[in-house]
DOMIVEX-597971 format. One record per residue (C-alpha): y, z, x. Coordinates in pm, 1 decimal. Each point is the difference from the previous one (the first is absolute). Last residue first. Layout:
BEGIN
SITE        py        pz        px
SITE         Y         Z         X
...
This chain:
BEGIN
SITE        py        pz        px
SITE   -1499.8    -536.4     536.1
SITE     343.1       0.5      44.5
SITE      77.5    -317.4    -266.0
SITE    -281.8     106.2    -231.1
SITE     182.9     357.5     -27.7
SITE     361.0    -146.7     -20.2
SITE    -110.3    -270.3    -254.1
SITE    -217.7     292.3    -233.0
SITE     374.0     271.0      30.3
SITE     168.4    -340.0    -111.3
SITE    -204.5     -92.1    -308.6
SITE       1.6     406.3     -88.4
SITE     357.8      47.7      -8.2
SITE       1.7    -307.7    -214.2
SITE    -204.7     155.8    -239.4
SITE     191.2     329.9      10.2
SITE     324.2    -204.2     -49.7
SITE    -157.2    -221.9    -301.3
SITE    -137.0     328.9    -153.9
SITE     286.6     226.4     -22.5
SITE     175.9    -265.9    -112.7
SITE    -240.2    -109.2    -269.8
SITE      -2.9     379.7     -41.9
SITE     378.1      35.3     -95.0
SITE      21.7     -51.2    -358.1
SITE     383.4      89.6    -115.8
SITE      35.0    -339.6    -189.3
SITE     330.0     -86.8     166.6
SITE     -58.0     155.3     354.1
SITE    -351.8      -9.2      77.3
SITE     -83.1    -345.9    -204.1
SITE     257.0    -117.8     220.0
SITE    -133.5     108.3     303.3
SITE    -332.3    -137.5    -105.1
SITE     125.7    -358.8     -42.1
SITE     236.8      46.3     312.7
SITE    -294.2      17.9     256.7
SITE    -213.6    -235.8    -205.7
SITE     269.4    -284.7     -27.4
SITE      34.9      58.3     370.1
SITE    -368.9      35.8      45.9
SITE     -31.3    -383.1    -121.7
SITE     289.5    -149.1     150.8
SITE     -78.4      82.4     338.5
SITE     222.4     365.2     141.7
SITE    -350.3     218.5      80.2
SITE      85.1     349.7     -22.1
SITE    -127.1     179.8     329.1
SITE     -86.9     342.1      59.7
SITE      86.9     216.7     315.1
SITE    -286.1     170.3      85.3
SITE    -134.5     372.1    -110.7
SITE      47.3     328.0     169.8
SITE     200.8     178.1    -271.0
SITE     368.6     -45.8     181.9
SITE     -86.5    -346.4      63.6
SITE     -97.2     -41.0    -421.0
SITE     358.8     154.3    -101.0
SITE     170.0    -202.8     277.9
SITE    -175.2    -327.2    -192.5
SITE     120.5      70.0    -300.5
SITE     367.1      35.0     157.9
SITE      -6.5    -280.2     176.2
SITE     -89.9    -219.5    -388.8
SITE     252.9     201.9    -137.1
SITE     239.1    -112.6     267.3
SITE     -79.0    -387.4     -36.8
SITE      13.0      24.2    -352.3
SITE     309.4     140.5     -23.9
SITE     178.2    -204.5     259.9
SITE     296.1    -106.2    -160.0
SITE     263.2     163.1    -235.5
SITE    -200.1     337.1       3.7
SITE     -84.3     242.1    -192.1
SITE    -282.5    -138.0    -154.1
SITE     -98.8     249.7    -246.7
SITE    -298.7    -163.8     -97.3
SITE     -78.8     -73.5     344.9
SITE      10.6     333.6     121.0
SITE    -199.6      97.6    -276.2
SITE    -250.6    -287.5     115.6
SITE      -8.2      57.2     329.7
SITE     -41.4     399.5     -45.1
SITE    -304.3     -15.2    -220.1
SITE    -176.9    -257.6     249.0
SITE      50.5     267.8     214.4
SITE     -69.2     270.3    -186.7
SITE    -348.3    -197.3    -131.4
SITE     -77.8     -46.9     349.1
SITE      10.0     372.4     123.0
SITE    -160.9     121.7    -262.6
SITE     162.4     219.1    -188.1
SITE      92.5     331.1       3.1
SITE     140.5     102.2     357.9
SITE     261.8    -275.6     -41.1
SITE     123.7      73.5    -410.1
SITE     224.3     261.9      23.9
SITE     208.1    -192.8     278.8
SITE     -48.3    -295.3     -67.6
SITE     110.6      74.2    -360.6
SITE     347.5     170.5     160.7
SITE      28.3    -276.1     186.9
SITE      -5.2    -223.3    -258.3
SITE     241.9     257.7    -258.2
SITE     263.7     -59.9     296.7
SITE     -46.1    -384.5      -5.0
SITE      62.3      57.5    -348.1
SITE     301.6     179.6      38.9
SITE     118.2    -166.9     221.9
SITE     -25.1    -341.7    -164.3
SITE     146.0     103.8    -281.1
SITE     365.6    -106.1      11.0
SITE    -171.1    -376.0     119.5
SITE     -99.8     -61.9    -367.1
SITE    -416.0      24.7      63.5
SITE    -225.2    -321.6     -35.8
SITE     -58.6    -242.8    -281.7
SITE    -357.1     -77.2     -29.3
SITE     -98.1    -304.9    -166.8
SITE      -1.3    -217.4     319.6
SITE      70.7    -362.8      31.3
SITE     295.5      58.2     246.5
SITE      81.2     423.6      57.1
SITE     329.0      88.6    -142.0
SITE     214.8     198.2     214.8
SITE     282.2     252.7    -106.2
SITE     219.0      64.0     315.6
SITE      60.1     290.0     236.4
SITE    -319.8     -78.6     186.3
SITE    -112.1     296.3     221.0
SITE      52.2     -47.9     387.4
SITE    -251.0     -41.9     298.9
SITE     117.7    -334.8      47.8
SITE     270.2     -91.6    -230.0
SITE     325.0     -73.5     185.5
SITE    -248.3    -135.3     297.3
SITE    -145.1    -285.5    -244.3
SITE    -214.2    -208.9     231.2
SITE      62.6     140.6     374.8
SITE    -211.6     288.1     -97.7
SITE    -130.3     -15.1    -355.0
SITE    -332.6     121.5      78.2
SITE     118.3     225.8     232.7
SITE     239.0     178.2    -231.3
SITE    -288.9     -19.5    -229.6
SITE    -237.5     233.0     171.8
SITE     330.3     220.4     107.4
SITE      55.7     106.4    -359.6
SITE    -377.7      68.2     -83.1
SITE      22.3     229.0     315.5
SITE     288.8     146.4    -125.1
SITE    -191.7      30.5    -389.9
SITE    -279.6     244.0     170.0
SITE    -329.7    -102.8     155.3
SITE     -55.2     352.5     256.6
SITE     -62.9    -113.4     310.4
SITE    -365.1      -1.5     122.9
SITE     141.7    -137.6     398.4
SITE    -265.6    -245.0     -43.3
SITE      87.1     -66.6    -367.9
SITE     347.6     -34.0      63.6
SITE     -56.9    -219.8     290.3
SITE    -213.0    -259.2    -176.8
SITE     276.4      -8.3    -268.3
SITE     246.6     -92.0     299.3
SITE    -233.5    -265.8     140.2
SITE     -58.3    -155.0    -359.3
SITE     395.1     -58.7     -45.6
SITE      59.9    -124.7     340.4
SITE    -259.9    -290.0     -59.0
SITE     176.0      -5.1    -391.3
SITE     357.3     -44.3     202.4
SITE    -181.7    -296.4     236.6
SITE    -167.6    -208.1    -284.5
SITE     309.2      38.9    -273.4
SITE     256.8     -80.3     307.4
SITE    -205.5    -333.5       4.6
SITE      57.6     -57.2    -365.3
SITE     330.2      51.4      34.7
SITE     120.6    -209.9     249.2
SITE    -169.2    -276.5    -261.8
SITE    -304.7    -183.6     156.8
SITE      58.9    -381.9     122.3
SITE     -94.9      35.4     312.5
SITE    -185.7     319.7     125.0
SITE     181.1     208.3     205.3
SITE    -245.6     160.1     265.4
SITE      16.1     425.1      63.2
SITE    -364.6    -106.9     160.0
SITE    -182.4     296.3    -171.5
SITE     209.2      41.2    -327.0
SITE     129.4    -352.3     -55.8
SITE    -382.0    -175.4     124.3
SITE    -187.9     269.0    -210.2
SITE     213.3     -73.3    -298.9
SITE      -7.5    -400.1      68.3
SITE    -370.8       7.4      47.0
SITE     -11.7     173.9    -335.2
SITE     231.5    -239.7    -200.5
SITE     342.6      73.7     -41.1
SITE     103.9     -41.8    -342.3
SITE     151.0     300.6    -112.9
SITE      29.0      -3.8    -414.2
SITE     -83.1     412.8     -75.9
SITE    -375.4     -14.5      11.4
SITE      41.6    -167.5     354.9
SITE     147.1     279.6     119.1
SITE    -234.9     204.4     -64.0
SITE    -295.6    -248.8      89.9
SITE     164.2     -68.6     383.8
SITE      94.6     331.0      97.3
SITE    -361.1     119.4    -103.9
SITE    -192.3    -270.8     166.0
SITE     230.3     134.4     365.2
SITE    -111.6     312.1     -87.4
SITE    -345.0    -111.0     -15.9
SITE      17.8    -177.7     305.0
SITE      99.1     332.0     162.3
SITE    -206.6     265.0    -144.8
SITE    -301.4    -306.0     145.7
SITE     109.9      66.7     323.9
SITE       9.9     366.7      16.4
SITE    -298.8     -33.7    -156.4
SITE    -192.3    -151.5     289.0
SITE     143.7     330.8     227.7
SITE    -212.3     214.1    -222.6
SITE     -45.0     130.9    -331.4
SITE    -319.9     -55.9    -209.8
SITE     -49.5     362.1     -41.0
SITE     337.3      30.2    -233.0
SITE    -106.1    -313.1    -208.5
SITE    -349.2     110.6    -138.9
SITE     195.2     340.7    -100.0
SITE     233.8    -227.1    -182.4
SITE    -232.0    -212.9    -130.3
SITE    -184.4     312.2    -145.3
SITE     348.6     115.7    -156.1
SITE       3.5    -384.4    -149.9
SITE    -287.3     100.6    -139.9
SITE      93.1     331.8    -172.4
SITE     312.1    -178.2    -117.2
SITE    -246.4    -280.9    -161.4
SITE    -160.9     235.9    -231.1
């Protein structure tokens, strides 16, 4: 079963720390930054990422924007390391203030806000929520979270609670971006890395390929499956990286 090895590259993980992957947290981080936003239409490239969030250098011809989208996701990842070092509880505030800092500087009227409009979702199937039920649902999420986070295994709830969040997507920007934070405060608060979603063409269509099947055909474990794979991919980089 592939959660009982990825438990085993956990364990494999936790004795391989040292200064070294201090070092190697970071350039990952940095990887992350760049692929999530790069899934939802950024175009920095890598060296421009690092160079944005290390140097604090404008790079010509880049949007405002798409800078702000490197340095509010940097902030982003340092706050959700926090809240699983200080083991705070992941409740719908903390949600709240992961997109607030997401949209920082971008969309202030919205950031860390519900949507009060109906949104339609471009070349998907899946129509989400009328804004009257957000709470609600985002309610009934936490709820599930909370029921559900002794149960099952730690990746599976938080693959589980990217793509509900998704599926809801309760807000006017930044969903994917938040869901994808939250997943990876769910596997920080277990002991695991943070995992990264690729953003090339091919893992895109992938990515939103099995999130679709989750959410209009109600089959969930090519989901389930894509994140735990990718999980895997990054836990394998990290430990040939250290080692």
């Amino acid at each position: 079963m592939v959660y009982n090895y990825l438990d085993s590259l956990k364990e494999k993980l936790n004795g391989l720390r040292n200064k070294q992957s201090e070092k190697v947290a970071k350039a990952f981080d940095i990887e992350y930054t760049y692929e999530s936003n790069k899934i939802e239409g950024n175009t920095l490239t890598l060296q421009e990422t690092a160079l944005v969030i290390e140097k604090g250098l404008t790079i010509g011809g880049k949007s405002l924007n798409e800078h702000l989208e490197a340095i509010n996701h940097t902030f982003a990842i340092e706050y959700i390391k926090d809240i699983a070092r200080q083991k705070e509880a992941i409740s719908e505030r903390v949600l709240l203030d992961i997109h607030k800092l997401i949209l920082q500087g971008i969309d202030n009227n919205n950031a860390g806000r519900y949507r009060t409009v109906q949104v339609l979702i471009s070349g998907a199937r899946h129509v989400p929520p009328q804004p009257y039920l957000i709470q609600k649902e985002m309610e009934s999420l936490f709820l599930w979270y909370e029921e559900n986070k002794h149960k099952i295994h730690p990746v599976e709830l938080a693959a589980e609670m990217h793509e509900r969040l998704v599926t809801i997507h309760p807000f006017i920007d930044g969903n994917g971006r938040t869901a994808r934070l939250l997943m990876n405060l769910i596997l920080l608060q277990y002991g695991f890395p943070i995992a990264i979603l690729k953003g090339d063409s091919e893992s895109r269509l992938k990515y939103y390929g099995t999130l679709e099947a989750a959410q209009t055909e109600h089959n969930k474990q090519p989901f389930l499956e894509f994140i735990a794979q990718n999980i895997l991919d990054t836990m394998e980089r990290i430990i040939r990286t250290i080692e």
